[in-house]
C-alpha positions in Angstrom: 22.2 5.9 56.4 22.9 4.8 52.9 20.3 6.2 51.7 21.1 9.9 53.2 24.7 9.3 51.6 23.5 9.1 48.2 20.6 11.7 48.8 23.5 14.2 49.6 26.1 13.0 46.7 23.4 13.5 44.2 22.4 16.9 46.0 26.1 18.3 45.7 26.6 17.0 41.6 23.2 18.8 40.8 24.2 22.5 38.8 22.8 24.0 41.4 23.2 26.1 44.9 21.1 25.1 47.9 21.5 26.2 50.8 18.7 25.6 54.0 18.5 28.3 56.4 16.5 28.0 59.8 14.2 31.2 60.6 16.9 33.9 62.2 18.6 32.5 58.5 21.3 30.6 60.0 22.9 28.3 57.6 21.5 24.7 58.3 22.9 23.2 54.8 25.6 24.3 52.6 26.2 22.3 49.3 29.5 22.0 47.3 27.9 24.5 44.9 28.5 27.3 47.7 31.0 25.7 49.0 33.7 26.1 46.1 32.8 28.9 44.6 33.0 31.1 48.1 36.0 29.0 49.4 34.0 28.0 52.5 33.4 24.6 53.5 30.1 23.8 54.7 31.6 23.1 58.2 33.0 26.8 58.3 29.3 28.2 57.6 27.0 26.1 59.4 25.6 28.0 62.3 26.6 31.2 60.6 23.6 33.9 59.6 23.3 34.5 55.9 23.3 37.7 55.6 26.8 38.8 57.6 28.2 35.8 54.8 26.7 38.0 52.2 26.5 41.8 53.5 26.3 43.8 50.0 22.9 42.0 49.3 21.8 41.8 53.0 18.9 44.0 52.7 17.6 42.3 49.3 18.1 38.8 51.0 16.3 39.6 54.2 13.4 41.1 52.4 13.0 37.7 50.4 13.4 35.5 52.8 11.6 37.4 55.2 8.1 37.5 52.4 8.2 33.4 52.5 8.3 33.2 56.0 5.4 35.5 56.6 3.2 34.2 53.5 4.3 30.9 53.4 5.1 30.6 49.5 8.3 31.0 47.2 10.0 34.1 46.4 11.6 34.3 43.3 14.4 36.3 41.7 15.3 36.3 37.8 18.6 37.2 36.6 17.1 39.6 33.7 16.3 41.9 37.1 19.0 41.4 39.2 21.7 39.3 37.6 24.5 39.0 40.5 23.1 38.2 43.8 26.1 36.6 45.1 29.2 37.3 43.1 30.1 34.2 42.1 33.2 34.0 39.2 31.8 32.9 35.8 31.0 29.6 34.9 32.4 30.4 31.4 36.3 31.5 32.3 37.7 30.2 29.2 35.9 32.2 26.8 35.9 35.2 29.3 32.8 36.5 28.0 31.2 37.0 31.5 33.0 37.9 34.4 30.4 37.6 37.1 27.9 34.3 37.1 24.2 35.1 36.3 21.6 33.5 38.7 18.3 32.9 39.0 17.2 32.5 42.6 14.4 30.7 44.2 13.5 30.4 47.6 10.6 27.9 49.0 9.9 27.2 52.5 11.3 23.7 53.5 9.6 23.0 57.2 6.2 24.0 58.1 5.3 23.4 61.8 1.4 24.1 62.8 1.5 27.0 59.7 4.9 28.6 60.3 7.9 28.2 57.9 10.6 26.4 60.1 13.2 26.1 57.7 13.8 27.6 54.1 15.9 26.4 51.1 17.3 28.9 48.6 17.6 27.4 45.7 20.6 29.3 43.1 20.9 28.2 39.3 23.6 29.3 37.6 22.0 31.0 34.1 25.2 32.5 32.7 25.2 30.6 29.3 22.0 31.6 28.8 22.3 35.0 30.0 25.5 35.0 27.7 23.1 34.0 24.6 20.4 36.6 25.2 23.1 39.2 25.6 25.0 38.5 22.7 21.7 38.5 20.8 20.9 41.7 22.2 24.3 43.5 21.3 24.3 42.1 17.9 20.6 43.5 17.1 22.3 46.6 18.5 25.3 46.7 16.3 22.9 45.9 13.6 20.7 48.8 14.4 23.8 50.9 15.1 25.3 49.6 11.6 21.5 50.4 9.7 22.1 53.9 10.8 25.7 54.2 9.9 23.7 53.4 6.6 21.5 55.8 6.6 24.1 58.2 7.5 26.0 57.2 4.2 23.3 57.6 1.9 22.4 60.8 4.0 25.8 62.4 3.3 26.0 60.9 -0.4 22.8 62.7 -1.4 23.8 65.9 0.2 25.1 66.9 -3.4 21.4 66.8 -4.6 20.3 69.1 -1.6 20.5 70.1 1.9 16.6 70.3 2.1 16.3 66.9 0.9 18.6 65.9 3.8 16.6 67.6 6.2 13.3 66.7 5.0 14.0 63.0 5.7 15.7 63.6 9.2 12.5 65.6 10.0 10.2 62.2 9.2 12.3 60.3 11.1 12.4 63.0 13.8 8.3 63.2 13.6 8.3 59.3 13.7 10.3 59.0 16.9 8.2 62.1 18.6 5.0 60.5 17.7 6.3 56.7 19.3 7.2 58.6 22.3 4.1 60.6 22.8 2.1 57.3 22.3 4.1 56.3 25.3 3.8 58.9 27.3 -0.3 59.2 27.0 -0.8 56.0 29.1 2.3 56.8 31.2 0.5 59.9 32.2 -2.7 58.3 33.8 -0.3 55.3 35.2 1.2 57.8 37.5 -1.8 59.8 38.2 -3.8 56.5 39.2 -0.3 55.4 41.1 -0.5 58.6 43.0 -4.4 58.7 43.8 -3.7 55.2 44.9 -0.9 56.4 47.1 -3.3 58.4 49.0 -6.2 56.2 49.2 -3.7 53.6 51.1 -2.5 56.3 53.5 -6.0 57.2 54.4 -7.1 53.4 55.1 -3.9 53.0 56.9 -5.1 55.9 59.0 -8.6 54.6 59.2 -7.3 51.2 60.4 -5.1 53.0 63.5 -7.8 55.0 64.4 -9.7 51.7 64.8 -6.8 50.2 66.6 -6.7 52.8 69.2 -10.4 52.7 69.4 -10.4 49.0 70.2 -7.1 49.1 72.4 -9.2 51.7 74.6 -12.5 49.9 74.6 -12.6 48.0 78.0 -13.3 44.3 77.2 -10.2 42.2 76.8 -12.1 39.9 74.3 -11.6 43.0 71.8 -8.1 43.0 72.3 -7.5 39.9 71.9 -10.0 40.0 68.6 -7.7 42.4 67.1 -4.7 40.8 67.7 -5.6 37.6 66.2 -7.3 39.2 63.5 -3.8 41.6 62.7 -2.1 38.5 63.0 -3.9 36.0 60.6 -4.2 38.7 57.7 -0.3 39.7 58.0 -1.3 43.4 58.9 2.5 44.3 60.3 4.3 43.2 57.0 1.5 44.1 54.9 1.2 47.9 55.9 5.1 48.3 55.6 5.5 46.4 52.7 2.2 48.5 50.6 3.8 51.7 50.8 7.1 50.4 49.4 5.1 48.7 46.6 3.6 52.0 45.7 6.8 53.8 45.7 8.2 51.3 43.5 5.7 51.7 40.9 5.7 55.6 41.4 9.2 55.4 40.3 8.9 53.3 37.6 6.6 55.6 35.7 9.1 58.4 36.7 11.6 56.3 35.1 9.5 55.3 32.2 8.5 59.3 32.0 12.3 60.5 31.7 13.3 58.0 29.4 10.6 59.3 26.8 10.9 62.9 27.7 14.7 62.3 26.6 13.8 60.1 23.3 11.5 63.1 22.5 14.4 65.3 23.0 16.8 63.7 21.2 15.0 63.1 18.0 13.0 66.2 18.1 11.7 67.4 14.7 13.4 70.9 14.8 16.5 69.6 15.6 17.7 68.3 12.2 17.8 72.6 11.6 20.2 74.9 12.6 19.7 76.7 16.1 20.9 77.9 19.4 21.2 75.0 21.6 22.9 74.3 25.0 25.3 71.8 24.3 25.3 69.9 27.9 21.4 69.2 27.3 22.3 67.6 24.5 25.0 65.3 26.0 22.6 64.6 28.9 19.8 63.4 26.3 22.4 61.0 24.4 24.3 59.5 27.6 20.6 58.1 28.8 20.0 57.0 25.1 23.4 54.9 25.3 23.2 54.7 29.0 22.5 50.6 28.3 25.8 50.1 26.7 27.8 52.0 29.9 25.5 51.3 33.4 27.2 48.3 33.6 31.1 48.2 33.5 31.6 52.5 33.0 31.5 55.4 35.4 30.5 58.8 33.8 32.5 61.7 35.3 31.6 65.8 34.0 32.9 68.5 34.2 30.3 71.2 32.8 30.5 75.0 32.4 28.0 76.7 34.6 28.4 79.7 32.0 28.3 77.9 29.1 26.8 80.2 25.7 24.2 78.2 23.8 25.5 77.5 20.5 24.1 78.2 16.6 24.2 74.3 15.1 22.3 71.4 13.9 21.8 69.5 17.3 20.2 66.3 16.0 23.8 66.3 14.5 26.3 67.3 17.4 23.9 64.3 19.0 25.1 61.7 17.0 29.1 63.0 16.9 28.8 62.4 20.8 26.5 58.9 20.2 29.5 57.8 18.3 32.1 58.5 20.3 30.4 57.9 23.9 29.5 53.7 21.6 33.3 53.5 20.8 35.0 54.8 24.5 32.3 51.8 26.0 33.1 49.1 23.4 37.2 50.3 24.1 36.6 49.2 27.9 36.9 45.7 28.1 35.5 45.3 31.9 35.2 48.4 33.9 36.2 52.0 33.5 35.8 55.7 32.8 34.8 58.0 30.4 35.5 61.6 31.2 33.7 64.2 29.7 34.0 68.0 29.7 32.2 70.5 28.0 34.2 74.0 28.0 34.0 77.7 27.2 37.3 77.9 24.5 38.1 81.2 23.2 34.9 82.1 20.8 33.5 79.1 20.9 33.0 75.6 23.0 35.3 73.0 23.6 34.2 69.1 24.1 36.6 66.8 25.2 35.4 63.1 25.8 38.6 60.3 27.3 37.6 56.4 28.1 39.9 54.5 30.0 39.8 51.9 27.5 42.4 49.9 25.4 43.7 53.2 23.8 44.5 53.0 19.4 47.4 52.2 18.1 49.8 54.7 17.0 49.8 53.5 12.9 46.0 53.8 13.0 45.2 57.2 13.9 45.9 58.9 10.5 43.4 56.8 9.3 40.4 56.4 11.7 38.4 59.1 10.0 38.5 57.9 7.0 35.5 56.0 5.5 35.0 52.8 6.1 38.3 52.1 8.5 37.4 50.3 11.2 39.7 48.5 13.4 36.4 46.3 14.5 36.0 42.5 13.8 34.6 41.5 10.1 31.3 42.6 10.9 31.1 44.5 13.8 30.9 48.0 12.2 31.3 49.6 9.1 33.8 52.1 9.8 31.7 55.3 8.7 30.6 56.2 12.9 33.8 58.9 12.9 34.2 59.6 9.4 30.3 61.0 9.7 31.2 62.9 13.1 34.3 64.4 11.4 32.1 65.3 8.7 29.3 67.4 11.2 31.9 68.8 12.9 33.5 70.1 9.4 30.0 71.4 8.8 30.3 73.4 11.8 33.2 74.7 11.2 35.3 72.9 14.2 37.9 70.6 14.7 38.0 67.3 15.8 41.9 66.1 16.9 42.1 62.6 18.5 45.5 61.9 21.0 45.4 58.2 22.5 47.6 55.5 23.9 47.5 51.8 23.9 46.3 50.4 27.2 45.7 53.4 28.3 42.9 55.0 26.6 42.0 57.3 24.0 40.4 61.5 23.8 38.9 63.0 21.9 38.7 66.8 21.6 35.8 68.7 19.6 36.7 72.4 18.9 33.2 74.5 17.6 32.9 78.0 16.7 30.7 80.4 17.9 28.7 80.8 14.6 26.1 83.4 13.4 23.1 82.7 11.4 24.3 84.6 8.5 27.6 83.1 8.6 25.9 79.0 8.2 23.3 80.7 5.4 26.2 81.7 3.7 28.4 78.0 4.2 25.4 76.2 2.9 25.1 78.3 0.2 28.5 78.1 -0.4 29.0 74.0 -0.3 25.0 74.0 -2.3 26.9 76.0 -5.4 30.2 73.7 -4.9 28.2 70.3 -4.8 28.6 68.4 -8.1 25.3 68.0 -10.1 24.5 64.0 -10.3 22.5 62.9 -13.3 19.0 62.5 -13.4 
């Protein structure tokens, strides 16, 4: 009796959630690791089925639990693929970095009786600091990558006195680098999927050929066959195994479709031709950067548009419009602290197109907003940014001719409005010329 006593004290002081669950998952064990953090003492749960406790992630956890019953080994769930099973508050609530804990999740069968899993234990580690660290790491090599091409913007726009073909010639490389990584991608991508499908057929033909045999057996007259099949179907999981196939397939069919888009869009966005002036639709191009960014939002903001069916294509640069909506889509996500909206609308104005782009973030202050296109103002942390993202937006959208006007309110969120003209070819050759002749010459 001791002995239990101090087995189940050192159970509940262990960093971890167990919880032992009887086949139908009802709750057999419960450990103050559940317990507190859901508010529930064990002697409220015991008895209870696991899944009406948790109902958002029912159909995960029964699929799970369901695959260690049926092949008798451990299921496992990382936090890097699914990173709030239960939503549990942070473990870290004083720095308020996290809001939700991060969990890794392991489930192992606990009780086998003549081959069958009796009993499982789902095992839950909280993984939040670490998840924290590889997060953080992964934002500041983003902010660092973000800041590198702020750079390269700079030295971008102070050369443009030497050149606009200069300019372009090096967004072209970069352009031709960026298509060539993505069509390296896509090669293999391509036969994935093709295979993936092929294979998808194959299993629905065997699947046909193995009920054609079961109805060929179930009508041949011995009983022995029957009973052949049965335990044959049995043993070798047949029922889970033919459902489960299928889903497996379908999975990886949409991975590759995944996989396929993402590249199709990276293509797109840094396409060669579009560091030069052309007619573009400007809703593609919005599309092609909110699935570039769409790592920084998926996870605290909603995206809500409001597109013009009849929207003209517009003469521009759109490798440049890109990055005016990069930067502002970066800042409205970095504004929201938790979860919110960005709200984005791409208009017919007059001659011309209108973009408007409003987060539901913490809003600027009033005494800033003369200044935040100017270089290098950045109301960021010491190095979190270098205060040149809007300055070079204001700048491309001065190229284009348009207007860029900027209403927000602290707490409440910040707009921005872009204004663009609807431009002729001649009327750019004729700009360019004019800012080429106006450029001062720098010294060789």
């Amino acid at each position: 009796m001791a002995d239990t006593l101090i087995c189940d004290a050192l159970v509940d002081k262990l960093p971890l959630g167990i919880c032992v669950l009887d086949r139908d998952f009802n709750i057999r064990y419960w450990n103050s690791f559940f317990a507190d953090r859901m508010d529930m003492p064990s002697e409220a749960v015991i008895g209870r089925n696991i899944l009406e406790l948790f109902q958002d992630e029912a159909a995960f956890l029964k699929k799970k639990l369901k695959s260690v019953l049926v092949l008798n080994n451990p299921s496992f769930s990382y936090w890097e693929h699914r990173p709030h099973i239960f939503k549990f508050k942070s473990s870290r609530p004083i720095t308020g970095e996290e809001t939700l804990m991060y969990q890794n999740m392991e489930i192992v069968p606990l009780e086998i009786v003549g081959g069958e899993v009796q009993s499982i234990c789902l095992i839950l580690q909280d993984v939040t600091a670490l998840a924290g660290y590889f997060n953080a790491q992964k934002e500041l090599a983003l902010q660092l990558e973000a800041e590198h091409a702020e750079q390269r913007a700079l030295i971008n726009k102070l050369e443009m006195a030497q050149g606009q073909l200069l300019q372009a010639e090096k967004m072209a490389s970069i352009g031709q680098l960026a298509a060539g990584v993505a069509h390296e991608i896509n090669n293999p991508i391509g036969f994935i999927n093709s295979n993936l499908q092929s294979l998808k057929d194959y299993v629905g033909n065997l699947l046909k050929i193995v009920e054609f045999s079961e109805k060929v057996i179930d009508k041949a007259t011995p009983d022995s066959y029957h009973k052949l099949k049965a335990d044959f179907f049995e043993r070798q999981q047949y029922r889970f195994i033919r459902q489960d196939i299928t889903e497996l397939v379908n999975e990886c069919l949409e991975g590759t479709s995944r996989v396929a888009a993402i590249v199709k869009n990276l293509k797109s966005f840094s396409h060669v031709d579009n560091s030069e002036w052309q007619y573009a639709d400007l809703r593609d191009g919005m599309e092609n950067t909110l699935k570039i960014v769409n790592n920084q939002l998926k996870y605290k903001v909603a995206v809500h548009r409001d597109y013009d069916e009849a929207l003209p294509q517009l003469y521009c640069q759109p490798m440049q419009l890109n990055q005016v909506f990069m930067n502002l889509l970066v800042n409205a996500a970095q504004a929201i602290e938790h979860n919110g909206d960005i709200y984005i609308s791409i208009q017919r104005h007059n001659n011309g197109v209108q973009v408007v782009i409003r987060d539901t973030g913490s809003g600027i202050e009033a005494r800033h907003l003369d200044k935040i296109f100017d270089p290098f103002f950045t109301t960021k942390p010491v190095g979190s940014g270098t205060g040149l993202g809007l300055s070079l937006s204001y700048s491309i959208v001065q190229r284009h001719q348009g207007q860029i006007v900027v209403t927000s309110q602290r707490g409440k969120g910040t707009e921005f409005t872009i204004t663009l003209p609807m431009l002729t070819e001649q009327q750019v050759a004729e700009n360019e010329q004019r800012a080429l002749n106006a450029a001062p010459h720098l010294a060789d």
